[in-house]
C-alpha positions in Angstrom: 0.0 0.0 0.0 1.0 3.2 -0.8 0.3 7.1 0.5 -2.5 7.2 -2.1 -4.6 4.0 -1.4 -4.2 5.3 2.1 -5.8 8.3 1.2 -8.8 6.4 -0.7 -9.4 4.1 2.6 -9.2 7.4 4.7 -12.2 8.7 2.0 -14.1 5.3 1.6 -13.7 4.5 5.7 -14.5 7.9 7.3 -15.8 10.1 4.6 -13.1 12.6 4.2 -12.2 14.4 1.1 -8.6 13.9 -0.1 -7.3 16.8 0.5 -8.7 16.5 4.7 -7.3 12.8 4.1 -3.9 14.0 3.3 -3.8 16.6 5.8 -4.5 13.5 8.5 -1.7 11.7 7.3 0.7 14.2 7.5 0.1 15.3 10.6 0.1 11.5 12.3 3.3 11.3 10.2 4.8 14.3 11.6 3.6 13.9 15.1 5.1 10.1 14.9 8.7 11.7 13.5 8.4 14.6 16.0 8.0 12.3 19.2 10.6 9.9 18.3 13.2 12.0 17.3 13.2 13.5 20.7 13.8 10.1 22.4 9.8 9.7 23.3 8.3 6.3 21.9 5.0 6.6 20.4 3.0 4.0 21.0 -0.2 2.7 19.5 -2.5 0.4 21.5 -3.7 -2.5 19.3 -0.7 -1.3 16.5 2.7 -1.1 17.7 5.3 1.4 19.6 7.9 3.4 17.6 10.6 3.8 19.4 14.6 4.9 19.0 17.4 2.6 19.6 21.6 3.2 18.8 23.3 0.8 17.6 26.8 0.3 19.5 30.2 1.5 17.9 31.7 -1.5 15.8 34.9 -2.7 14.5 33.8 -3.7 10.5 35.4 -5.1 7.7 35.9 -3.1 4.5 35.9 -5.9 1.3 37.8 -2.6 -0.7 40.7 -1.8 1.2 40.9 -5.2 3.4 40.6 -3.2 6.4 39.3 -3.0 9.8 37.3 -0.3 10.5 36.0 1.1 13.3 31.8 1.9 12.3 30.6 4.5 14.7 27.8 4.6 16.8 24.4 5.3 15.1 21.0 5.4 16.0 17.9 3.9 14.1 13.9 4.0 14.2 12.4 0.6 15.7 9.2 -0.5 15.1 7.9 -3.2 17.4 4.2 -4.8 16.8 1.7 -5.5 19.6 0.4 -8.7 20.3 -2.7 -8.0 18.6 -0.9 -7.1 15.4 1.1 -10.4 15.7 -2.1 -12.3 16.3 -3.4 -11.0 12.7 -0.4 -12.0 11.0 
């Protein structure tokens, strides 16, 4: 599924017009990307929790130079179904 057969089950499901549908999406979007990337998970009862993790610092191999190298610390986006969800699938 993409953003626009989202937008046409936002319009079929709860009678929105597009542009209303849109403006829905974007703000959930926004609010999800706002709350994580200040360290608060979001999370969704019945759906799942967004949450941020880091990833430790790592020594890696590079297959071009035949190296060691040392990959630093980074941190990522984790998305972590309920039960529910689970169930479903």
């Amino acid at each position: 599924m993409n953003r626009a057969e989202l937008i046409e089950g936002l319009v079929k499901d709860c009678g929105l017009t597009k542009v209303k549908a849109d403006k829905v999406i974007e703000s959930l979007l926004g609010r999800i990307t706002y709350s994580v990337a200040r360290g608060r998970p979001v999370k969704l009862v019945g759906f799942g929790t967004f949450l941020i993790k880091t990833r430790k610092e790592r020594v890696s191999f590079n297959p071009y130079t035949k190296k060691n190298m040392i990959t630093p610390a980074t941190k990522f986006v984790k998305f972590r179904p309920s039960s529910v969800w689970k169930e479903i699938l």
